[in-house]
N, CA, C and O of each residue as an XYZ file, in Angstrom:
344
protein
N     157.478    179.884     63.966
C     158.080    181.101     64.450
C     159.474    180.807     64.975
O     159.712    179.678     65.405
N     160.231    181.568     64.969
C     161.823    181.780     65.342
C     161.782    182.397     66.427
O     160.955    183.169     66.913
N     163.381    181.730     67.001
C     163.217    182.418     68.367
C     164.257    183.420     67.852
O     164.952    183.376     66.837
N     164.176    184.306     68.797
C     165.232    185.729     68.150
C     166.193    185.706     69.529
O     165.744    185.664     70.674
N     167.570    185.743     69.176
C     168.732    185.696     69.959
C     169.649    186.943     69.656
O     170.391    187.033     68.678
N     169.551    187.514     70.251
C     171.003    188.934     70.411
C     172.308    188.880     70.940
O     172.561    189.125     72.119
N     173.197    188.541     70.032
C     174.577    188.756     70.559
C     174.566    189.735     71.123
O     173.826    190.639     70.734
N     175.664    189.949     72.617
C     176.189    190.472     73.611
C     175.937    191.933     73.280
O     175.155    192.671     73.879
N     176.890    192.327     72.000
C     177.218    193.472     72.097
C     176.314    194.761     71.209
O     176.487    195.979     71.174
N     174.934    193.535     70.300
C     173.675    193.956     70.098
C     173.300    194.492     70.749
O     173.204    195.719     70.722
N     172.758    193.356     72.035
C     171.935    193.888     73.059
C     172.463    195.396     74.353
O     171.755    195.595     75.340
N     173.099    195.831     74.220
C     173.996    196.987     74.498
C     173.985    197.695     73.626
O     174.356    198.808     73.999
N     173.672    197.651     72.277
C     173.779    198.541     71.300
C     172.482    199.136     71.477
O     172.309    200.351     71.564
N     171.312    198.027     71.546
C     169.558    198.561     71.540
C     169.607    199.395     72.893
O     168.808    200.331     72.847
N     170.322    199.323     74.093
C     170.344    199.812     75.382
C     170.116    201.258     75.668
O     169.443    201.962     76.421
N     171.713    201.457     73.924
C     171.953    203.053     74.018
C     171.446    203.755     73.129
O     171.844    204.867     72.780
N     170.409    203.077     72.643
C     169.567    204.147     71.503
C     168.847    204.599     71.777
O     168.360    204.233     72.846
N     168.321    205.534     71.180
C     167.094    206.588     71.488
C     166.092    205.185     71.275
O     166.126    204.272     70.450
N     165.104    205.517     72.552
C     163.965    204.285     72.819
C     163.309    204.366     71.923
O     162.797    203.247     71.923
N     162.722    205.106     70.727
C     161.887    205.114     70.043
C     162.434    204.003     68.817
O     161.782    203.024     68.456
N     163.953    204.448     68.206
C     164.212    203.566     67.633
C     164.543    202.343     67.914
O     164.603    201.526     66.995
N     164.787    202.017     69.056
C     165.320    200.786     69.658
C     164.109    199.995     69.293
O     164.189    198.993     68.582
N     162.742    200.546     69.886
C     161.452    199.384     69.776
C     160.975    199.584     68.090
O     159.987    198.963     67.698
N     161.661    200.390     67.237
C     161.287    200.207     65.987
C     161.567    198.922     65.390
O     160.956    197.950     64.946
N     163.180    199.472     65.629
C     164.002    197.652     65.271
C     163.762    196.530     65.679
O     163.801    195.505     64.998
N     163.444    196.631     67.031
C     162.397    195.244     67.572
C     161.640    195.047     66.759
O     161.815    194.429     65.710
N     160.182    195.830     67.359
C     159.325    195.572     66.185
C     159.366    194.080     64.669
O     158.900    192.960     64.463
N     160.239    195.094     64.005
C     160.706    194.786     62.674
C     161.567    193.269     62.863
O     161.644    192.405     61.990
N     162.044    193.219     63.935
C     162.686    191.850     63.988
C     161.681    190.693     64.575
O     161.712    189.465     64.507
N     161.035    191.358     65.008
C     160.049    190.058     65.686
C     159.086    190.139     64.141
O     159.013    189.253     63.290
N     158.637    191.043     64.133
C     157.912    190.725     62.863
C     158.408    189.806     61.495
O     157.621    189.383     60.648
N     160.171    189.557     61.474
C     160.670    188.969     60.654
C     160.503    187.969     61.478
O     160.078    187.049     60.779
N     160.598    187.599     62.617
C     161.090    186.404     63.280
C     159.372    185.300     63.257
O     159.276    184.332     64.010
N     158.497    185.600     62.526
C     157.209    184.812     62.492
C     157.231    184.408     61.247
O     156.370    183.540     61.094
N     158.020    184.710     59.940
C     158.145    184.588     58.930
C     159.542    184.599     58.027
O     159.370    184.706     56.813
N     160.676    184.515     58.427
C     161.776    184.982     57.530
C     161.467    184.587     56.409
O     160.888    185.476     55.784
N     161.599    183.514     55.766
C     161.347    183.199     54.432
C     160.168    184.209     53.559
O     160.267    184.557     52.382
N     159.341    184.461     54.270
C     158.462    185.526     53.278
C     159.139    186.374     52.654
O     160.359    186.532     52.618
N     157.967    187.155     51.949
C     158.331    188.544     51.287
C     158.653    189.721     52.160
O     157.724    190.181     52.823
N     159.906    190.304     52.258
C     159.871    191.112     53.304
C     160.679    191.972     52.040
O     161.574    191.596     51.283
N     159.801    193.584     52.178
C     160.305    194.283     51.601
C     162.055    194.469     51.726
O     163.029    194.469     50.973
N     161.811    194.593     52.891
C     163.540    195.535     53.347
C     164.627    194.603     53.828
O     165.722    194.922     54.290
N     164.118    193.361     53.633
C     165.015    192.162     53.815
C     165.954    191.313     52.867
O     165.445    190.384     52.239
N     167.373    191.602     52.728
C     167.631    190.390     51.574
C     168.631    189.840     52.001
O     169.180    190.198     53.042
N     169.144    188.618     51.073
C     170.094    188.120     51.380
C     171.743    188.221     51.416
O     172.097    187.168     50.886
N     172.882    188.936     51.764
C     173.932    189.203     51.610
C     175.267    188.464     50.681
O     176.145    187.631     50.906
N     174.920    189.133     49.776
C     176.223    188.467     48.771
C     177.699    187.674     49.574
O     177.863    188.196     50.676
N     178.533    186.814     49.343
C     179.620    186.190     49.856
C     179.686    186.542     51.291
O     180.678    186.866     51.944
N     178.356    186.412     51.697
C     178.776    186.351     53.524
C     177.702    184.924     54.163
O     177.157    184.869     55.265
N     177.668    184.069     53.242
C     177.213    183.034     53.577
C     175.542    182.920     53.771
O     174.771    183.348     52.911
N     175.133    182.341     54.909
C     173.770    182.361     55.385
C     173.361    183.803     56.019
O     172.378    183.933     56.749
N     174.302    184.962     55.626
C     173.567    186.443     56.496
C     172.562    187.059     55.353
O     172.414    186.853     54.148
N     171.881    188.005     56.423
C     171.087    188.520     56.001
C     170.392    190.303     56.129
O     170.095    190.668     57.266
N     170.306    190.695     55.671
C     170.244    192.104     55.838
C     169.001    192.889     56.364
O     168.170    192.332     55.647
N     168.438    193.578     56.931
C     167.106    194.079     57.805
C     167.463    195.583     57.337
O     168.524    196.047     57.754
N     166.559    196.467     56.405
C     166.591    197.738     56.460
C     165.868    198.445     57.206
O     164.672    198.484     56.920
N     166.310    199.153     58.284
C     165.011    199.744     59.049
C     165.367    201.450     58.868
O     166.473    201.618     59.381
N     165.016    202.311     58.513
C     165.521    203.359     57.592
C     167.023    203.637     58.203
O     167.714    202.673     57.873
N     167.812    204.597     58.979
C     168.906    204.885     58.040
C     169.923    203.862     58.863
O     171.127    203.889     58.606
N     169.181    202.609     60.251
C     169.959    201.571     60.325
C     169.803    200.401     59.965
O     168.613    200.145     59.787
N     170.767    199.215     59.698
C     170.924    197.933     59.188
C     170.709    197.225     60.317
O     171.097    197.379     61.475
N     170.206    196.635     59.927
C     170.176    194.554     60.938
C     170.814    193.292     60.094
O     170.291    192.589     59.230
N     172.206    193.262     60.689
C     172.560    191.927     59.987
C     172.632    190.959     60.875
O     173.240    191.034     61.942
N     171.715    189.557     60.274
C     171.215    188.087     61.124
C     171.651    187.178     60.385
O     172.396    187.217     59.405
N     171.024    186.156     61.032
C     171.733    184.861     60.225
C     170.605    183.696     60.698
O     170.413    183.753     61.913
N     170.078    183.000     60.242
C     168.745    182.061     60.804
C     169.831    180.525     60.367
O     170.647    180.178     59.513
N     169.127    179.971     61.660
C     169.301    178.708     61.746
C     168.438    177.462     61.708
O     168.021    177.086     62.803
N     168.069    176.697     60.552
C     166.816    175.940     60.201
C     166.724    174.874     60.929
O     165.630    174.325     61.061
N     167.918    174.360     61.567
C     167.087    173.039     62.338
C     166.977    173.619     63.666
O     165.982    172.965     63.977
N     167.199    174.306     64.671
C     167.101    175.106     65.608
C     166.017    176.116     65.907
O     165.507    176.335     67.005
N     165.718    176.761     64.616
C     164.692    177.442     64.683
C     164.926    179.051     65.095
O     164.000    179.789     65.431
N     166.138    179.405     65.022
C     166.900    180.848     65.630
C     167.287    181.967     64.523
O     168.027    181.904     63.541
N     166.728    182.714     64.905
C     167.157    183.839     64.241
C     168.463    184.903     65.110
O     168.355    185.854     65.883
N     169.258    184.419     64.719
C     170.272    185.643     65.272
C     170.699    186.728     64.795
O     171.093    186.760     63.629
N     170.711    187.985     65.693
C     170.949    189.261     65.011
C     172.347    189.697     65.989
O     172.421    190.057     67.163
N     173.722    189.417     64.594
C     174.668    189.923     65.099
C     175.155    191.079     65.050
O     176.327    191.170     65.417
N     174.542    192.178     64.650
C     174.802    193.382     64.395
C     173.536    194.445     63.775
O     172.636    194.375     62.938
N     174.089    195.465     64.758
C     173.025    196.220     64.143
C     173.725    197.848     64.265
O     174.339    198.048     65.313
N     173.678    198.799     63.443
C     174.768    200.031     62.879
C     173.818    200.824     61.963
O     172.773    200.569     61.365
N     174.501    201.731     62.084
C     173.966    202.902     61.258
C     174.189    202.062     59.652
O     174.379    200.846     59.690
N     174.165    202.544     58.729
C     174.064    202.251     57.132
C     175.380    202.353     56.711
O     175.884    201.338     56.230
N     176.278    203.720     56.818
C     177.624    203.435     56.623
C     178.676    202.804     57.524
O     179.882    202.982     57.353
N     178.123    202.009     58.556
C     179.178    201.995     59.573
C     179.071    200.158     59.035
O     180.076    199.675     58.512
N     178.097    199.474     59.181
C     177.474    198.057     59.713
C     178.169    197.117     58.544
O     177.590    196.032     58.591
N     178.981    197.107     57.717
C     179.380    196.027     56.439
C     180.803    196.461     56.828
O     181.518    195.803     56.073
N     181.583    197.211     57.598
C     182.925    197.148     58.051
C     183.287    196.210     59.011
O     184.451    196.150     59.408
């Protein structure tokens, strides 16, 4: 299992959301964070942005980045669908 780490301005982002979605996206991240490498429907890997990775949780994104000798999953962003790849 991975430990899950939130940049600064993540964790302020989950603060000001409606609570329902805030613990959705949790949810969904801890649930990635026992398995990344699996099959995860709504999960893939991001073309020319290196080791990131993409989290669909309906109409917002989770972009992370896992770290294999560490064991960390970091989620540096998280945005609505048209906002989050700017």
């Amino acid at each position: 299992m991975y430990e899950v780490r939130y940049q600064k301005q993540v964790a302020s982002q989950l603060y000001r959301m409606a609570p329902n979605v805030a613990q959705r996206i949790c949810a969904k991240i801890d649930a990635l964070a026992v398995a990344p490498y699996a099959k995860h429907p709504n999960a893939t890997r991001l073309r020319g942005r290196g080791a990131d990775f993409r989290l669909r949780v309906g109409d917002w994104r989770v972009i992370y980045s896992l770290n294999d000798e560490s064991k960390v999953l970091v989620v540096a962003k998280i945005d609505r669908r048209g906002q989050v790849y700017r």
